[in-house]
PAZAPA-4460 file (N, C-alpha, C; in steps of 0.05 Angstrom, whole numbers, plus 32768, in hexadecimal, padded with zeros to 4 digits):
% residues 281
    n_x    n_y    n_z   ca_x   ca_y   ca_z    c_x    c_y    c_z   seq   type   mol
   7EEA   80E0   7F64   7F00   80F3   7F62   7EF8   8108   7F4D     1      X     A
   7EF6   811C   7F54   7EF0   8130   7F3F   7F0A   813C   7F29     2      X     A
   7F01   814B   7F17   7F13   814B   7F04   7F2E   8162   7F0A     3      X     A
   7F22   816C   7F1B   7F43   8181   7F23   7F4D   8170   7F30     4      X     A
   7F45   815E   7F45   7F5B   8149   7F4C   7F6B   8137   7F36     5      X     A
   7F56   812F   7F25   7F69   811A   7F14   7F83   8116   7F08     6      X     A
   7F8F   8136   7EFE   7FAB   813D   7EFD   7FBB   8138   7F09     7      X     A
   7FB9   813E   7F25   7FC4   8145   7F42   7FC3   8127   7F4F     8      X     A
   7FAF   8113   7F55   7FAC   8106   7F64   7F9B   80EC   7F5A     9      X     A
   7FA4   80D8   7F5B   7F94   80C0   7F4E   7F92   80AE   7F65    10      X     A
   7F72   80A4   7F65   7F6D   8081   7F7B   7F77   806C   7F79    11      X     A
   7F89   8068   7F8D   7F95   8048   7F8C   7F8D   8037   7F74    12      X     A
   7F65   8030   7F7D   7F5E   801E   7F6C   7F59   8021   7F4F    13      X     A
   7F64   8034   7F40   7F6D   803A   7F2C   7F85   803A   7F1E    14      X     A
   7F94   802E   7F31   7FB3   8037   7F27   7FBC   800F   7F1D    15      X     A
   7FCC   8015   7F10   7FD6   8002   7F07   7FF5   8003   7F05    16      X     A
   7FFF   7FEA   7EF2   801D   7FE3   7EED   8024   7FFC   7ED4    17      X     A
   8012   8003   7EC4   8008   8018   7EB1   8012   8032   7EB9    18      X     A
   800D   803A   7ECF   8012   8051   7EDA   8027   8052   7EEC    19      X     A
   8041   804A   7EE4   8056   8042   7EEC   8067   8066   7EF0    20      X     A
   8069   806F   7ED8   806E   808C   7ED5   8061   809B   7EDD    21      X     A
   8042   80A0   7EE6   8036   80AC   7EED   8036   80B3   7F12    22      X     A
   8036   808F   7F16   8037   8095   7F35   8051   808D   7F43    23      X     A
   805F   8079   7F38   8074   806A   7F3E   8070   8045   7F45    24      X     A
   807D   8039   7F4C   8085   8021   7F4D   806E   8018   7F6B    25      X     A
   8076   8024   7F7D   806B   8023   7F99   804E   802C   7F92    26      X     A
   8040   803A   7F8C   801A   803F   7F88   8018   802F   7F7B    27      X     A
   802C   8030   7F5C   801C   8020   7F4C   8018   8002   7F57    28      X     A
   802C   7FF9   7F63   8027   7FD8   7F69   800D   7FD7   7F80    29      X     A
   800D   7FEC   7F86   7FF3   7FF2   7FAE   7FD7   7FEB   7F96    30      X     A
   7FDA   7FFE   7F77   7FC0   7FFA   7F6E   7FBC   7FDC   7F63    31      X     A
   7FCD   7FD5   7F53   7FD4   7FB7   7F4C   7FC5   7FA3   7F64    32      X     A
   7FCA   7FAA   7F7C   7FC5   7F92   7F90   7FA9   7F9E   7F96    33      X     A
   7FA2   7FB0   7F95   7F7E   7FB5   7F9E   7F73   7FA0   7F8A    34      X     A
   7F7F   7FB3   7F6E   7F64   7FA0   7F62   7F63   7F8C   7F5A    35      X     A
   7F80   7F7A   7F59   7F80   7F5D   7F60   7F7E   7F53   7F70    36      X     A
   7F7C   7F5E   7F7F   7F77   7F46   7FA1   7F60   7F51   7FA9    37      X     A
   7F4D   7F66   7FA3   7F3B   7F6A   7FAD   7F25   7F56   7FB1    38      X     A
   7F1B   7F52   7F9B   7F04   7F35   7F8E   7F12   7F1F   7F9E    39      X     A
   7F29   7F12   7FAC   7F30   7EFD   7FB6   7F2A   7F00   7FD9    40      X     A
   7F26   7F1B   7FE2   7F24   7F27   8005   7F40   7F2D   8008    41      X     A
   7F4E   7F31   7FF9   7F67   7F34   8009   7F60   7F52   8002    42      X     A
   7F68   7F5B   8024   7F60   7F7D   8029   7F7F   7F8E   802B    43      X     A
   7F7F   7F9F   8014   7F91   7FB8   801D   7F89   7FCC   801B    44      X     A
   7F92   7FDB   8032   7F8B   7FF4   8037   7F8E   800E   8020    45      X     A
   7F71   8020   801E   7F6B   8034   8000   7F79   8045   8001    46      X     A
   7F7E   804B   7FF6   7F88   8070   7FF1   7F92   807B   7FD4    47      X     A
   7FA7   808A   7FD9   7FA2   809C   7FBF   7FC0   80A4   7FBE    48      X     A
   7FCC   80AE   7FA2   7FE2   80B6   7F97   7FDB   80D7   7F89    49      X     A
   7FF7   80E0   7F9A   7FF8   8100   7F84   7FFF   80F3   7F70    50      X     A
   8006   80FD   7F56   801A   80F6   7F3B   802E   8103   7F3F    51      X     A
   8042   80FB   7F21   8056   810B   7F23   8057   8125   7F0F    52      X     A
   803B   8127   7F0B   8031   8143   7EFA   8030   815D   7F0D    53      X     A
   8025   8144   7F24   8021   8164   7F3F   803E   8161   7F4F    54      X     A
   8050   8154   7F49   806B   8164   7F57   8079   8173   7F45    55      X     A
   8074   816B   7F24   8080   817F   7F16   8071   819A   7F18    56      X     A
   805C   8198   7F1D   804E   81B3   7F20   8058   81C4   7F35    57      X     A
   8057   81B4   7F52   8058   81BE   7F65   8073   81C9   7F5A    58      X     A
   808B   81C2   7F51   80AB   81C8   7F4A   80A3   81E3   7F3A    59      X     A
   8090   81DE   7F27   8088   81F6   7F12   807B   8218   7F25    60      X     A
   806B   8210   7F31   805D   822A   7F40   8079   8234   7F5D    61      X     A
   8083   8222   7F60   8091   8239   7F6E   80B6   823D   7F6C    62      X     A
   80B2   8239   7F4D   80C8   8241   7F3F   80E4   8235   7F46    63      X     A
   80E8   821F   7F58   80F1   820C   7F51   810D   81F9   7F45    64      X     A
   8101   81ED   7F2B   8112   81E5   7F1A   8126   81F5   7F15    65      X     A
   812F   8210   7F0D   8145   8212   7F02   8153   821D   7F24    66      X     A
   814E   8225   7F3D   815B   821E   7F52   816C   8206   7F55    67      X     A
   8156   81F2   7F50   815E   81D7   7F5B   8174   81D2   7F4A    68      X     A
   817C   81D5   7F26   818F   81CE   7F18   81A4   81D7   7F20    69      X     A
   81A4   81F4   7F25   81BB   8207   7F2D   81CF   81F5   7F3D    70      X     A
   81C1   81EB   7F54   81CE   81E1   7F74   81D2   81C2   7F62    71      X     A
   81CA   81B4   7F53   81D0   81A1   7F47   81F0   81A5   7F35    72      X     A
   81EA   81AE   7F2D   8200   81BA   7F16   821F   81BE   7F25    73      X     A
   8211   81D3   7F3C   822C   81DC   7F52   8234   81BE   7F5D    74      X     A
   8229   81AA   7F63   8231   8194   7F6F   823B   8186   7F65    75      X     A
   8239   818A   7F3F   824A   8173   7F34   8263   817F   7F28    76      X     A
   8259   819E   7F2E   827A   81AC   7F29   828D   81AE   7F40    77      X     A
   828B   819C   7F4E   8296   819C   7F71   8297   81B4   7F7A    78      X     A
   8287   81C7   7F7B   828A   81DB   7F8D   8277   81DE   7FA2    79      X     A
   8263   81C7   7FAB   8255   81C3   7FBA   8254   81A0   7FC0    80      X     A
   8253   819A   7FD9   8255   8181   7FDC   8238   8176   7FE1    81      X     A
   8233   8156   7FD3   8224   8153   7FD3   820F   8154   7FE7    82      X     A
   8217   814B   8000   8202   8152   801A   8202   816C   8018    83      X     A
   8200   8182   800F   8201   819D   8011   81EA   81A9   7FF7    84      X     A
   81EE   8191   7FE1   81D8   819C   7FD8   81C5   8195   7FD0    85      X     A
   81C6   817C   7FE9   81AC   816C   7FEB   819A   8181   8004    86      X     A
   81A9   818C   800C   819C   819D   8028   8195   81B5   801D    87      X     A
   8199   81C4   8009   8191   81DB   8004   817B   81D4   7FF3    88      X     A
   817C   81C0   7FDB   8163   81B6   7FC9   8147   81AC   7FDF    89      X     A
   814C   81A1   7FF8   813A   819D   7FFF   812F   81B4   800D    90      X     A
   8135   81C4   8015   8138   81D7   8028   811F   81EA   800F    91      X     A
   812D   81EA   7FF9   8126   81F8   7FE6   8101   81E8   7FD9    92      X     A
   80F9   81D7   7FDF   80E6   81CA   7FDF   80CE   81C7   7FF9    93      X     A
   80DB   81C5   800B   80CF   81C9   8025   80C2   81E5   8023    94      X     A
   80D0   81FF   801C   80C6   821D   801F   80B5   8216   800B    95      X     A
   80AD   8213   7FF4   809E   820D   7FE0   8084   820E   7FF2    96      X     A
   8068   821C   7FE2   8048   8210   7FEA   8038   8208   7FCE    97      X     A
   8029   81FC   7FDC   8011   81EC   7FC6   7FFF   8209   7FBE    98      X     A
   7FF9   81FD   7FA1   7FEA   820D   7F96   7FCF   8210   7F9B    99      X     A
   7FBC   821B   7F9A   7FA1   8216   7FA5   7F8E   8200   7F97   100      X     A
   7F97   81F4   7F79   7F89   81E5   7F6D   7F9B   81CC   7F77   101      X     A
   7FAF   81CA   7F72   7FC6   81AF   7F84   7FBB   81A2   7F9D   102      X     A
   7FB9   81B9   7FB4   7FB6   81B0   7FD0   7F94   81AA   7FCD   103      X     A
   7F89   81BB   7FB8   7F65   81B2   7FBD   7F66   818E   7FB1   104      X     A
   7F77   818D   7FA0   7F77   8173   7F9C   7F7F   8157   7FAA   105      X     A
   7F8E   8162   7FBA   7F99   8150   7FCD   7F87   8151   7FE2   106      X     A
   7F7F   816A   7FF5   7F6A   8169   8004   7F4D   8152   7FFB   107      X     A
   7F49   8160   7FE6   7F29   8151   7FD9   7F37   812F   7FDC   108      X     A
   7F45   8128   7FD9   7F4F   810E   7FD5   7F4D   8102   7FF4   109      X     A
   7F5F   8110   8006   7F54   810B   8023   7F44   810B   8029   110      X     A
   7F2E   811B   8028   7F20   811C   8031   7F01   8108   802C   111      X     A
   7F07   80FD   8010   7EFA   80DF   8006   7F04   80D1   8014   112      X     A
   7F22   80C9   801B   7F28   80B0   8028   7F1F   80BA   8046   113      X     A
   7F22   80D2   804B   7F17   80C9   806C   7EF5   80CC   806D   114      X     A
   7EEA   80D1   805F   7EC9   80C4   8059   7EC9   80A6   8055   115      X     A
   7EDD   8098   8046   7ED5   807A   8046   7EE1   806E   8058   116      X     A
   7EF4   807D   806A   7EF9   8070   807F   7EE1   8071   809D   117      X     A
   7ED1   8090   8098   7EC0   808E   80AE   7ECC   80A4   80C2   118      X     A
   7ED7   80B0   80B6   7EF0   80B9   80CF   7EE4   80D9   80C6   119      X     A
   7EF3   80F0   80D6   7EEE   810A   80C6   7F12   810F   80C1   120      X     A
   7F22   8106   80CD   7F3D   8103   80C3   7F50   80ED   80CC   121      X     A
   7F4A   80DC   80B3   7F58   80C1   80B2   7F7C   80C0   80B0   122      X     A
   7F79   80AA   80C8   7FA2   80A7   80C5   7FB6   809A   80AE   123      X     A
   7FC3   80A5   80A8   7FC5   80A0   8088   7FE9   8096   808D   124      X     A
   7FF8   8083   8077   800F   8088   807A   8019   8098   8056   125      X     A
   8029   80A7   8058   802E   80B7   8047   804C   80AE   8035   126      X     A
   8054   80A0   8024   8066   8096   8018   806C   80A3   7FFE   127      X     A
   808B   80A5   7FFA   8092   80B4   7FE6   8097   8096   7FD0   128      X     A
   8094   8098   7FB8   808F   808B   7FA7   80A1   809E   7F89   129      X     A
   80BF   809C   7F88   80CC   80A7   7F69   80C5   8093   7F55   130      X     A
   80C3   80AF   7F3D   80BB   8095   7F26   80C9   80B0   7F10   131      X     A
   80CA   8094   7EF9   80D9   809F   7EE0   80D2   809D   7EC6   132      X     A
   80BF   80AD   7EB8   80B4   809D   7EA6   80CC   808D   7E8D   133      X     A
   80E3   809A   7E8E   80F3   8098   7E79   8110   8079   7E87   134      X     A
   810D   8073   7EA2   811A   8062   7EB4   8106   8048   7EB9   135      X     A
   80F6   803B   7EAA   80E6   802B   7EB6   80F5   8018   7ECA   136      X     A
   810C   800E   7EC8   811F   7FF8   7ED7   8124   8007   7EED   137      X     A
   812E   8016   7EF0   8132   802F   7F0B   8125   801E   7F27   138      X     A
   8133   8018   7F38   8127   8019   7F4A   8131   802F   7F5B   139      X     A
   811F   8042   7F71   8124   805E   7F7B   811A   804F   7F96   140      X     A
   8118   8031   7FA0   810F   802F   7FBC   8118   8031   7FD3   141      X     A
   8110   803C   7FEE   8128   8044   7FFC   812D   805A   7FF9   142      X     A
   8132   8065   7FEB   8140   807C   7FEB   812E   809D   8000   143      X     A
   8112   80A2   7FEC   8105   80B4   7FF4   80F9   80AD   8016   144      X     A
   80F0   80BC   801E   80DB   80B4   803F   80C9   80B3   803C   145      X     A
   80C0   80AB   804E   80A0   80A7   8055   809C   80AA   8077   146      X     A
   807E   80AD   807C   8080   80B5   8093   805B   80AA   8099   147      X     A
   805C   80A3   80B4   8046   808E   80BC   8030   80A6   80CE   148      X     A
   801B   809C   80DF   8003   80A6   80E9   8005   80C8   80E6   149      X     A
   8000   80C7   80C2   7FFD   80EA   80BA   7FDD   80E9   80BB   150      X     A
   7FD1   8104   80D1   7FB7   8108   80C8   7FB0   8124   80D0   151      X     A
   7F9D   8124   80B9   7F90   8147   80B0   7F9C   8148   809C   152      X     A
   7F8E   8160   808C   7F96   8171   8072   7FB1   8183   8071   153      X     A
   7FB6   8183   8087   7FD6   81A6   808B   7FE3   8190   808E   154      X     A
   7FE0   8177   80A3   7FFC   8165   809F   7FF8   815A   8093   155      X     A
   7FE8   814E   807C   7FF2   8141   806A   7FF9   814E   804D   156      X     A
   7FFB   816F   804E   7FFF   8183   8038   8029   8187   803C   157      X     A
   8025   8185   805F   803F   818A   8063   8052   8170   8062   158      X     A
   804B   8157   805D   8059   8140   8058   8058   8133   8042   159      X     A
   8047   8141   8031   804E   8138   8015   8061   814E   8002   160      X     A
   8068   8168   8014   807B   8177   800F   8098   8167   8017   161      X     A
   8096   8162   803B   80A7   8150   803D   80B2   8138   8029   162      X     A
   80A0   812C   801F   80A1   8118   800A   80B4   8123   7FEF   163      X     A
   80A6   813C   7FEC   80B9   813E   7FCD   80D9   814C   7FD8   164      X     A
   80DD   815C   7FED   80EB   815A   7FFA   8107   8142   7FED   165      X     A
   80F5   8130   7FFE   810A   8115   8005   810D   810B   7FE6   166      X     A
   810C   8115   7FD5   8112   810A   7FB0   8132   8114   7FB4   167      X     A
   8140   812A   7FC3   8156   812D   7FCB   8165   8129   7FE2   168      X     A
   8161   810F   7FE9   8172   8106   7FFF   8187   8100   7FEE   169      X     A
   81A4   8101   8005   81B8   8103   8005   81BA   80E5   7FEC   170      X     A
   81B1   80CE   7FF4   81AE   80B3   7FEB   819E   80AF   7FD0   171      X     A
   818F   80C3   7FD9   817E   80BE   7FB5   818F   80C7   7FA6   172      X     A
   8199   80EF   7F9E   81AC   80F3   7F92   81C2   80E9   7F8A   173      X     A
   81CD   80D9   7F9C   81E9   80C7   7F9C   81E0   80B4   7F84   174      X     A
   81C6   80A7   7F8B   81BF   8087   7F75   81C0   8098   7F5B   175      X     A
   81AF   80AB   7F59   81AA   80BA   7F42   81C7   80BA   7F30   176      X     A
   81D0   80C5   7F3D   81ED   80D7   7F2E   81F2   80BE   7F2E   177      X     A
   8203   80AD   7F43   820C   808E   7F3C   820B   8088   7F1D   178      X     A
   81F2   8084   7F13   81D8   8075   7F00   81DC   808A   7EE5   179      X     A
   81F0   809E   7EE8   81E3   80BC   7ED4   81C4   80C2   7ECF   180      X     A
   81B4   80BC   7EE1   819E   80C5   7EE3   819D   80E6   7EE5   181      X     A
   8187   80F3   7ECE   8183   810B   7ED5   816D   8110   7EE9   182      X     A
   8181   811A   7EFA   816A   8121   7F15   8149   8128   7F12   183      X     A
   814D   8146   7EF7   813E   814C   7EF2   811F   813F   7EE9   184      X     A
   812D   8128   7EDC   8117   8118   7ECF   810A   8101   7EE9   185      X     A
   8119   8104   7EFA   8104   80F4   7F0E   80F0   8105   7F20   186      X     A
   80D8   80F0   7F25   80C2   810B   7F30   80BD   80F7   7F49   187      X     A
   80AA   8101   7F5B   80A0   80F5   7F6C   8088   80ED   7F74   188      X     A
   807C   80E0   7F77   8060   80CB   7F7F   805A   80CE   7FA1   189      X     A
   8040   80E1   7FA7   8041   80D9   7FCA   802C   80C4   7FC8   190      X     A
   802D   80AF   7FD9   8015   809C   7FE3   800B   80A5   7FF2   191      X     A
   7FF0   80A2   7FFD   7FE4   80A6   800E   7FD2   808C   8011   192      X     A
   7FD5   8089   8028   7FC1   806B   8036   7FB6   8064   804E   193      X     A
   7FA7   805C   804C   7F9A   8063   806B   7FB3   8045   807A   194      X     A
   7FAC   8051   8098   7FC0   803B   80A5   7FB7   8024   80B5   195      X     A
   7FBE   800F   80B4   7FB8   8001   80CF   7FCE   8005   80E6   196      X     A
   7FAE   7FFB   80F3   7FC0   7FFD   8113   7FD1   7FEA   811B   197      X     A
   7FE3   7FE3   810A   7FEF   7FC9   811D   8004   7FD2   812F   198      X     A
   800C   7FEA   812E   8011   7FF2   814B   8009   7FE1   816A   199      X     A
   7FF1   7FDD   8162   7FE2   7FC9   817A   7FEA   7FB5   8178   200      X     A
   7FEF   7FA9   8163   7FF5   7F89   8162   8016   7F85   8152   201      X     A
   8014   7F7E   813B   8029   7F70   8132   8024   7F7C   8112   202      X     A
   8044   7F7A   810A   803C   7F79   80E4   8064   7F74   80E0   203      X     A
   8060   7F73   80C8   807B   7F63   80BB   807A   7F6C   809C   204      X     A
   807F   7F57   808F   8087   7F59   8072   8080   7F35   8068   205      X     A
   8080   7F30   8053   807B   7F18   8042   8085   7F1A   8034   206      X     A
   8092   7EFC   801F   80A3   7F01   8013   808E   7EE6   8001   207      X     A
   808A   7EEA   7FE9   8072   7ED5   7FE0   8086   7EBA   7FD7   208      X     A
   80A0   7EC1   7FD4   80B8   7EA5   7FCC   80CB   7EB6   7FDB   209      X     A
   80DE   7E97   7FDA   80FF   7EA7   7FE9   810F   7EBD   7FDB   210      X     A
   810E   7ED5   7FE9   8121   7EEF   7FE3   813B   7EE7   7FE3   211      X     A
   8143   7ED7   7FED   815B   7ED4   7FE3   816E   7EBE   7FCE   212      X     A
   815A   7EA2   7FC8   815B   7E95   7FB8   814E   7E97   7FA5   213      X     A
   8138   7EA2   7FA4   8120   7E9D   7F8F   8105   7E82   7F8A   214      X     A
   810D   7E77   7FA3   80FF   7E5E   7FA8   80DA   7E69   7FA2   215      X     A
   80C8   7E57   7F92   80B3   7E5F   7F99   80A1   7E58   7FAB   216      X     A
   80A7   7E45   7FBA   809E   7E2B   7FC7   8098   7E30   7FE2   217      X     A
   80A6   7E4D   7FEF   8099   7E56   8009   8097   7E79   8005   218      X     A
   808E   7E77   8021   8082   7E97   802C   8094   7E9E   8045   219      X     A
   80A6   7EB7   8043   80BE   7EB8   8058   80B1   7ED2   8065   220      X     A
   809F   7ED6   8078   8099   7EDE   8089   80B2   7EEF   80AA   221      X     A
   80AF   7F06   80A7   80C3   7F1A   80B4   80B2   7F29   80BF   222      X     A
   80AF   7F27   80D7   809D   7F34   80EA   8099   7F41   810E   223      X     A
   8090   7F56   8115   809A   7F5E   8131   807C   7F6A   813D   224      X     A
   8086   7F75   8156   806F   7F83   815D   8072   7F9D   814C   225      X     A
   8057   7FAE   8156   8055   7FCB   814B   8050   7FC8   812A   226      X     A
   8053   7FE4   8124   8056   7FEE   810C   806D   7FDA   80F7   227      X     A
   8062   7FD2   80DA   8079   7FC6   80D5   8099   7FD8   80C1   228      X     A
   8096   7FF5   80D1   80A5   8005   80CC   80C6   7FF6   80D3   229      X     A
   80C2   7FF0   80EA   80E0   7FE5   80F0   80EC   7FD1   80EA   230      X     A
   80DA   7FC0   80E4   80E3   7FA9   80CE   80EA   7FA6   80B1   231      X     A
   80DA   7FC1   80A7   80E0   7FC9   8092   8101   7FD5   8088   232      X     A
   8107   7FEA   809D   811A   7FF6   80A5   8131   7FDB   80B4   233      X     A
   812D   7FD1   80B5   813E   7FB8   80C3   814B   7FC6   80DB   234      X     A
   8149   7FD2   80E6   8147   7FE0   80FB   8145   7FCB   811E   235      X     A
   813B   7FBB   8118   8133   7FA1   8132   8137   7F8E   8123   236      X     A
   813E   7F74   8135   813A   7F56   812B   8124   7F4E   8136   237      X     A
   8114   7F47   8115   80FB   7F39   8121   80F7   7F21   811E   238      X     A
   80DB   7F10   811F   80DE   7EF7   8118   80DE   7EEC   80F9   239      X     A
   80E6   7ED9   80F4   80E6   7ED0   80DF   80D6   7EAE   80DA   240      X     A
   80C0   7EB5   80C8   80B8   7E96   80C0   80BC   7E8D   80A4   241      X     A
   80BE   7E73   80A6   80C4   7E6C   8086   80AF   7E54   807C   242      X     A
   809F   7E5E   806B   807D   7E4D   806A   808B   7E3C   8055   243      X     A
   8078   7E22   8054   807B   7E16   8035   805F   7E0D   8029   244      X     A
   805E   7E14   801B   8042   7E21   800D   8035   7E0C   8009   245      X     A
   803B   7DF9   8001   8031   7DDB   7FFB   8023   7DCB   8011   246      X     A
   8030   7DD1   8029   8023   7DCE   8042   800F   7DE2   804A   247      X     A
   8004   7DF1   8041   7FF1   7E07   804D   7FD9   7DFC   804F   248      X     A
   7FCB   7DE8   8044   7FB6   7DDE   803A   7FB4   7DBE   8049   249      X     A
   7FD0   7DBE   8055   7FCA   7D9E   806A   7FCD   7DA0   8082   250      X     A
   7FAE   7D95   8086   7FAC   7D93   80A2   7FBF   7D82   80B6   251      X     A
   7FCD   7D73   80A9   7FDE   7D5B   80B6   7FF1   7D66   80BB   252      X     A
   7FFF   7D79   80AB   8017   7D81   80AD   801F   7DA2   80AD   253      X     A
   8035   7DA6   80BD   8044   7DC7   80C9   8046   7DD3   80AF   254      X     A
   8041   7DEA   80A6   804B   7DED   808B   8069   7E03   8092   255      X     A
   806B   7E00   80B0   8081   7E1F   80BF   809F   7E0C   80BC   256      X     A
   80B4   7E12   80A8   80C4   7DFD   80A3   80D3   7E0C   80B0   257      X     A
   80D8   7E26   80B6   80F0   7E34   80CB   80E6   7E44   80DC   258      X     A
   80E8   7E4E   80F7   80E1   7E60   810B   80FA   7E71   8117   259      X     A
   80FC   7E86   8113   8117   7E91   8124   8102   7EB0   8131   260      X     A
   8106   7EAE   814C   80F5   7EC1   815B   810E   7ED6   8164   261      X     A
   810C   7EEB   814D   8117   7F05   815F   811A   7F0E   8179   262      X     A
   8129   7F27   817D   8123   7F34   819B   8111   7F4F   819B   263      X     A
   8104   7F57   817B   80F4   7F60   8180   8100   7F7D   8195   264      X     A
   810F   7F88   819B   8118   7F92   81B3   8105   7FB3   81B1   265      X     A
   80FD   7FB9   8192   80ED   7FD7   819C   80D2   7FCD   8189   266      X     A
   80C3   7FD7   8182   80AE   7FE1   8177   80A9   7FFA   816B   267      X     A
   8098   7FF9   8151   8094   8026   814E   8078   801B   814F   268      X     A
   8066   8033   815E   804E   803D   8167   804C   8058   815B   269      X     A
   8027   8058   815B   801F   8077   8154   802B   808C   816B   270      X     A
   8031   80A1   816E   8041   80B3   8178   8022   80CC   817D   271      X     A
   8018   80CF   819E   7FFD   80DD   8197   7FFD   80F4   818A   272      X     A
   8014   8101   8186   8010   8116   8170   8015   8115   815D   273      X     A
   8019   8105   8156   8017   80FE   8133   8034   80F1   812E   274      X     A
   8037   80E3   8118   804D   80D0   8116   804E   80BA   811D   275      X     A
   8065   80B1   8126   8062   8093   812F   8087   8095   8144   276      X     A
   8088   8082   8155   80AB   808C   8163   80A9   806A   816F   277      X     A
   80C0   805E   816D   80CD   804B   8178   80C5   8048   81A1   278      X     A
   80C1   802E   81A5   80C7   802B   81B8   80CF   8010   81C8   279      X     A
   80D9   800D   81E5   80DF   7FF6   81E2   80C1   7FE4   81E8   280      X     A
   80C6   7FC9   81DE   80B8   7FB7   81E0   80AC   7FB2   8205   281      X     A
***
C-alpha cells in the first residue's frame, strides 16, 4: 500500500481491535479474524477499509459539513421532519465527488486486491462500517447499507458514496438523536472484500455459544441456500442447527443436538449486472 493510500485506506491484515475509531467495529473485527485465524487455515476473505479520515475529507472538499448541520438543526427545531432530512442530507452526499488523491487511493487499493485475486476486476461486497472515536460502546449495526457483487473502479467509487450516504438513514439518525449522539462526530468506515460465491451453494451465520442464553457449550448454526444476505436480513426461514462442542471430536457420537429445516422459500444470487436480487428457490 503506498503512502497516499495510507490516510485514505488501510489492509484488512493490518487492522485490529486498536483501530476501532479509525475503521469501525465491523473491519476492525474482519482484521482481528485474518490475523488470528490465519496461522490455524481458517480462510477469510482479504480486502481493505477507507478510514474515517477519508469521509471526513470527502465531507471537507465538497463543502459539506455546515449544509449537513443546517438540515440537522432544522429537524430538531421541528420545522423539517425527520424522513425529510434524512432525504435531503443524503441526497446532499450522493452529488458530492471524490477528490483525485481520495479515489486514487481507493482505486490503487482495488486494484491490489484484484491482482491477488487474479482477476482484472474482482467481485467485492462493499459494507458500511460507523465508528466513533469518542462512543467506543456505540453500537451503529444495522443501521448503515451495504451492497453485494460490486465490481470495477466507477462502481465501487459510486457505492462507497452510497455508503456514506447511508450514515443518514432515516434509522441511523433516529438511534443517534435517541442516544444524544452528535451526528457530527460519527464518521463512516467502507469495507471492501472480495466475495464468495455461495450464491452457488449455501452460507448462513454461526453463533460460537448460545445468542440467546449465553451457553458456551454449543455452535447454533442458521443457514439457507444462496448468498447469506437473507439470513442475515431475516428475510427467509432458514435452517437451524444446534452443535455441542464436546461431541465434535467423537466418533461414536451425533454432536447435532437440534435440527429444524426451514422453507428456505427464496434465495439472493449475483444479479448479471451487478448486484445481487432475490429469487425463488
Amino acid at each position: 500500500m503506498s503512502r497516499a493510500s495510507s490516510a485514505f485506506v488501510r489492509p484488512f491484515a493490518e487492522l485490529g481491535s486498536s483501530d476501532l475509531g479509525e475503521v469501525g467495529g465491523k473491519n476492525a473485527s474482519l482484521g482481528e479474524m485474518i490475523r488470528a485465524l490465519q496461522d490455524s487455515g481458517v480462510r477469510v476473505p482479504d480486502g481493505f477499509a477507507t478510514t474515517s479520515h477519508a469521509y471526513r475529507r470527502f465531507l471537507e472538499e465538497n463543502d459539506l459539513e455546515a449544509p449537513i448541520r443546517k438540515v440537522l438543526e432544522e429537524m430538531d427545531a421541528g420545522d423539517i421532519s425527520l424522513s425529510k432530512a434524512g432525504e435531503r442530507i443524503r441526497e446532499m452526499i450522493l452529488g458530492g465527488t471524490f477528490s483525485e488523491a481520495l479515489a486514487a487511493a481507493i482505486r490503487e487499493a482495488y486494484r491490489e486486491l484484484s491482482q491477488t485475486a487474479g482477476k482484472e476486476a474482482v467481485d467485492v461486497a462493499v459494507r458500511s462500517s460507523a465508528t466513533a472515536e469518542d462512543l467506543p460502546d456505540a453500537s451503529f449495526a444495522g443501521q448503515q447499507d451495504s451492497f453485494l457483487n460490486v465490481t470495477g473502479e466507477e462502481d465501487l467509487l459510486e457505492t462507497c458514496r452510497r455508503c456514506y450516504a447511508s450514515l443518514f438513514t432515516d434509522r441511523a439518525i433516529d438511534y443517534r438523536r435517541s442516544r444524544d449522539f452528535d451526528h457530527m462526530e460519527v464518521a463512516l468506515s467502507v469495507g471492501v472484500q472480495r466475495m464468495v460465491r455461495s450464491d452457488q451453494a449455501s452460507a448462513g451465520v454461526i453463533f460460537t455459544l448460545d445468542p440467546d442464553g449465553g451457553f458456551p457449550g454449543v455452535v447454533v448454526i442458521t443457514s439457507a441456500w444462496g448468498l447469506g444476505e437473507a439470513v442475515v436480513q431475516g428475510t427467509i426461514s432458514p435452517d437451524q442447527f444446534l452443535v455441542f462442542k464436546a461431541l465434535l471430536e467423537r466418533e461414536d457420537r451425533v454432536p447435532i443436538l437440534e435440527r429444524e429445516l426451514g422453507s428456505k422459500e427464496e434465495k439472493v444470487v449475483y444479479r448479471k449486472e451487478g448486484g445481487s436480487e432475490s429469487v425463488p428457490t
